[in-house]
C-alpha positions in Angstrom: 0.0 0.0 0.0 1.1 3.2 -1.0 1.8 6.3 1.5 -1.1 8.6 1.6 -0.3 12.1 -0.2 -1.3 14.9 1.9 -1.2 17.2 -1.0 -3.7 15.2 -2.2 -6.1 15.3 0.1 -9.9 13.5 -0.8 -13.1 14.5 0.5 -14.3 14.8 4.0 -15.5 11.5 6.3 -16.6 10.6 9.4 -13.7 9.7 11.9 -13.5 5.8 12.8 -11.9 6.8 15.6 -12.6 5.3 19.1 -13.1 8.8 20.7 -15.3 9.5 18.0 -16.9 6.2 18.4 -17.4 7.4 22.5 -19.2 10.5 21.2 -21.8 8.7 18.9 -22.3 5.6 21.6 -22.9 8.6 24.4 -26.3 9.5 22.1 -24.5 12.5 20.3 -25.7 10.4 17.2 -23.2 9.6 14.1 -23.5 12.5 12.5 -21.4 14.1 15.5 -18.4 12.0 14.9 -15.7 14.6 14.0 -14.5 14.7 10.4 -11.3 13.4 8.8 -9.4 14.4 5.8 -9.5 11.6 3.2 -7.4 9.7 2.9 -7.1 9.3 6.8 -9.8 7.7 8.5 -8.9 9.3 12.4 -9.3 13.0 12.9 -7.0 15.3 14.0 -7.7 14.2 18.0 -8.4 10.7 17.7 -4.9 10.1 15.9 -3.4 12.6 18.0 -4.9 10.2 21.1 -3.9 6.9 19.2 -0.1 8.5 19.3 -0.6 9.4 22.6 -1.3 6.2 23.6 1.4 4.3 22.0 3.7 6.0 23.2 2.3 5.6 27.1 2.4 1.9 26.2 5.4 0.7 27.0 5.7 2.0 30.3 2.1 0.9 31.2 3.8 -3.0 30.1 6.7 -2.4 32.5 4.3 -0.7 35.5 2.4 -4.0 35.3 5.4 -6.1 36.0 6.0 -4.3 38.7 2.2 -5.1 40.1 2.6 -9.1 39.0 3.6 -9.9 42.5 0.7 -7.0 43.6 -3.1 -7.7 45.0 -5.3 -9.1 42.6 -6.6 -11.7 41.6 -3.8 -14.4 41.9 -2.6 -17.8 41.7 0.5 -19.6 42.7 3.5 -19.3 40.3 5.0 -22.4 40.5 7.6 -21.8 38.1 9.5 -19.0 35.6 10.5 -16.9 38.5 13.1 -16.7 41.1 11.0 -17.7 44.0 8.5 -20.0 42.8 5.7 -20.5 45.4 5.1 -16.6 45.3 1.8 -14.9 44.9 1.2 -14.1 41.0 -1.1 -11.3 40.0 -2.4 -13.0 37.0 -4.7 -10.2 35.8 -1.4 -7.9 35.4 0.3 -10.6 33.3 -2.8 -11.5 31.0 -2.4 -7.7 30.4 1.2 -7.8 29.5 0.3 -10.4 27.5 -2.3 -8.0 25.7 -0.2 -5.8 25.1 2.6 -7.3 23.3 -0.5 -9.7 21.4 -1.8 -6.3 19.9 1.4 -4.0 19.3 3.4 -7.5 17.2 0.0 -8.1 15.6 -0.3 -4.3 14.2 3.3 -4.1 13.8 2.8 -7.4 11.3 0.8 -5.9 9.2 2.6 -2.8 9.3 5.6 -5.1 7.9 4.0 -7.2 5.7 2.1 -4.6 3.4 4.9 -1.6 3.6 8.0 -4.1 3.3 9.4 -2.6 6.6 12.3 -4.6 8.5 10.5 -5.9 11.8 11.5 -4.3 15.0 12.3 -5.8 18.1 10.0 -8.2 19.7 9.6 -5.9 22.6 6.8 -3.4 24.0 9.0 -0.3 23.4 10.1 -1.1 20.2 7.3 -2.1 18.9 5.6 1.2 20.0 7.9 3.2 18.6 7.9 1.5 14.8 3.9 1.9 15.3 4.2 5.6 15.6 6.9 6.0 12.9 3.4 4.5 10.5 0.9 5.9 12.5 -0.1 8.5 9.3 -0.5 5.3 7.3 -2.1 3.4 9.6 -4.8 6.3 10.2 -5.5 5.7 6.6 -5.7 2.1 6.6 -9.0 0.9 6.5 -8.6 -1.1 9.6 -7.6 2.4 11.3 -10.5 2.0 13.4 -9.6 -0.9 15.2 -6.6 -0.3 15.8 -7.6 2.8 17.7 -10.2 0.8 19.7 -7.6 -1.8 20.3 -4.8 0.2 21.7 -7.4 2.5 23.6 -8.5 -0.8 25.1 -5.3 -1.9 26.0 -4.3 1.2 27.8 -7.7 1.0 30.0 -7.0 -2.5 30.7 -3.4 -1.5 31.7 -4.5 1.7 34.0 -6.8 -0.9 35.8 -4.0 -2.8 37.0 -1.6 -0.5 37.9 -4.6 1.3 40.2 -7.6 -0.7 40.8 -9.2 2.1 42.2 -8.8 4.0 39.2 -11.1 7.0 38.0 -14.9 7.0 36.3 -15.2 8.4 33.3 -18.5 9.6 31.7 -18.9 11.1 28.5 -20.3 15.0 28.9 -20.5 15.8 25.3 -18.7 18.6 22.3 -16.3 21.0 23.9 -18.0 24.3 24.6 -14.9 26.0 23.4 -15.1 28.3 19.5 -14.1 26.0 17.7 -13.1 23.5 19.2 -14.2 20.1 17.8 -12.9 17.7 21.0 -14.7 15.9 22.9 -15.2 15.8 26.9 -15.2 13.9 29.6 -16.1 14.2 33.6 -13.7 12.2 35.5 -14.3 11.0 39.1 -11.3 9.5 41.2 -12.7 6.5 43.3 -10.0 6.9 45.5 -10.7 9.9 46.6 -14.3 10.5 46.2 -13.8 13.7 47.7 -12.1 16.0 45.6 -14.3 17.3 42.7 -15.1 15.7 39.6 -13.0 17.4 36.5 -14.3 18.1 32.8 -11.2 17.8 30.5 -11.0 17.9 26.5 -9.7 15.5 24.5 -8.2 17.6 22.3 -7.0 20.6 23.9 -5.9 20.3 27.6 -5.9 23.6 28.3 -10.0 23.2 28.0 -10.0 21.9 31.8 -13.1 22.6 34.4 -14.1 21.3 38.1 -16.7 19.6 38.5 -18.7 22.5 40.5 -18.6 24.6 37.5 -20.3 21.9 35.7 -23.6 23.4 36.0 -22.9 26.5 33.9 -20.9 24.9 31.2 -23.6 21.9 30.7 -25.9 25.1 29.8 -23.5 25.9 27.1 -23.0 22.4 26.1 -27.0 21.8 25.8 -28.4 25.5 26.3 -31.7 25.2 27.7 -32.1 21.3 29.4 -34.3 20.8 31.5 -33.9 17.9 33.6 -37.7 17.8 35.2 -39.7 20.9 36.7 -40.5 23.7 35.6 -38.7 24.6 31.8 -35.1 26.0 32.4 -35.1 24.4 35.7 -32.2 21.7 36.7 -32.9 19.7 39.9 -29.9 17.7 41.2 -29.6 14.9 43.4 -27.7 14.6 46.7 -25.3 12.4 45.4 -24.5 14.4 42.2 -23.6 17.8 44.3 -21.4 15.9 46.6 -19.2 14.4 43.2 -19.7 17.7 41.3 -18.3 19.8 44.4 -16.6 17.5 46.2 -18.2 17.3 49.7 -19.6 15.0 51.8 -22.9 13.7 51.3 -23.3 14.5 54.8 -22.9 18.1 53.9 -25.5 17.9 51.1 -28.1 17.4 53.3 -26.4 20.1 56.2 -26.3 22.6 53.8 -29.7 21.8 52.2 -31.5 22.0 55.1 -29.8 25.2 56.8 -30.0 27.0 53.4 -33.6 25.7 52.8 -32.7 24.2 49.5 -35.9 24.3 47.2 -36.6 20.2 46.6 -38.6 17.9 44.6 -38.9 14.1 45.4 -39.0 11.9 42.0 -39.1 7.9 42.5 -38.3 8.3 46.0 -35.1 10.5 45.5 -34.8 14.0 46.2 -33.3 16.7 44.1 -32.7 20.0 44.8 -32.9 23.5 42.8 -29.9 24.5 40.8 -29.8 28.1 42.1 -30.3 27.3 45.6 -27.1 24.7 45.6 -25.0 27.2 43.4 -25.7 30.4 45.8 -24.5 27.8 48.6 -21.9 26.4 47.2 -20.6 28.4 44.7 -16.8 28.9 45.0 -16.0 26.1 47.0 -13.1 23.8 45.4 -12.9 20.2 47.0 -12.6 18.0 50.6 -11.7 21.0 52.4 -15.0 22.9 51.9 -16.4 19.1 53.6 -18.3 19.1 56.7 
């Protein structure tokens, strides 16, 4: 296959890409998948990601030796190692295993249809011949598995080296003028404390806590109304303490010495957007708690 000539560049399609894939799955719809220039399939952030990512890779393999003799789900190693007998983290090796499996596999193809002398048959340099070919693999017509693959990889890998590791939820378009990323609220189970945080995947200088959530959602979907009267947001207990970071204990302190306007709806109770932002507005994470 022949290197894709960027002074050449074809019409307009939808990115394959698995962030792109994220924004139709989160009911954005297919028509919101961001475009690419023909003849790439990834646009501009999901390639930038799929880069990203490989190049995180290798130390995400070597982090997960590290957590082989860490908690998890285990069994006995009875032999390969220096003290056989000791506990194994088998989840951490089936993910080393992963990763290797789908860097040689792309790295294959990658020799077999350009004719390029094989690398190493290890993590880093395996990486690092993908991204030499990562412009003609983002035209490849298999460019959008390979995203999804490698993206998968990586999340398998995070969960390993922490098991607590952070929720993501899909928010929507960055609010930002032109701007075509995509973002995504992130809560640390770890510490459920500290506020959630809104970041772009294309520009990370488009950052947000999660207590300023409730005015940038208005300019991601200007005028939701999640129940009530029209223009009215009512938020449950639970979703004030992630957004701002405080105890739920203080939700219901706060709501009650404030007199937080409420509304019960199948037996949970949500509370007026104005009320909780006049309350709480300002306040940045576990030290505003209790």
């Amino acid at each position: 296959m022949q290197e894709a000539n960027a002074s050449a560049a074809g019409p307009v399609v939808p990115c394959r890409g698995t962030g792109c894939r994220a924004r139709e799955a989160a009911g954005r719809g297919k028509q919101h998948r961001r475009p690419a220039q023909a003849p790439a399939l990834l646009c501009t952030a999901c390639r930038a990601r799929l880069g990203l990512e490989l190049m995180r890779l290798p130390d995400l393999y070597e982090e997960c030796a590290l957590a082989l003799g860490a908690s998890g789900p285990r069994r006995e190693k009875v032999s390969g190692g220096p003290l056989p007998g000791m506990p194994f983290n088998a989840t951490a090796a089936d993910v080393r295993a992963a990763v290797m499996g789908v860097l040689g596999a792309w790295s294959a193809l990658v020799v077999q249809q350009r004719g390029a002398a094989a690398p190493r048959r290890d993590a880093a340099a395996l990486a690092r011949f993908l991204l030499q070919h990562v412009g003609w693999l983002a035209a490849h017509p298999a460019a959008g598995e390979l995203s999804e693959e490698i993206a998968r990889v990586v999340r398998r890998a995070r969960r390993v080296i922490d098991p607590d590791a952070a929720r993501q939820v899909a928010v929507g378009g960055c609010v930002e003028p032109g701007c075509t990323g995509s973002l995504t609220a992130t809560v640390r189970a770890r510490t459920p404390h500290e506020p959630a945080e809104i970041t772009c995947d294309a520009d990370p200088a488009h950052h947000w806590l999660g207590h300023q959530w409730l005015q940038l959602s208005r300019r991601v979907r200007p005028g939701t109304a999640t129940g009530g009267v029209a223009g009215t947001r009512w938020i449950s207990a639970a979703d004030i303490a992630r957004l701002w970071g405080i105890a739920p204990g203080s939700v219901y302190r706060h709501a009650s010495q404030a007199q937080w306007r409420r509304q019960t709806r199948s037996g949970r109770t949500y509370y007026h957007e104005a009320d909780v932002q006049g309350t709480l507005a300002g306040r940045q994470g576990a030290a505003a708690a209790g």
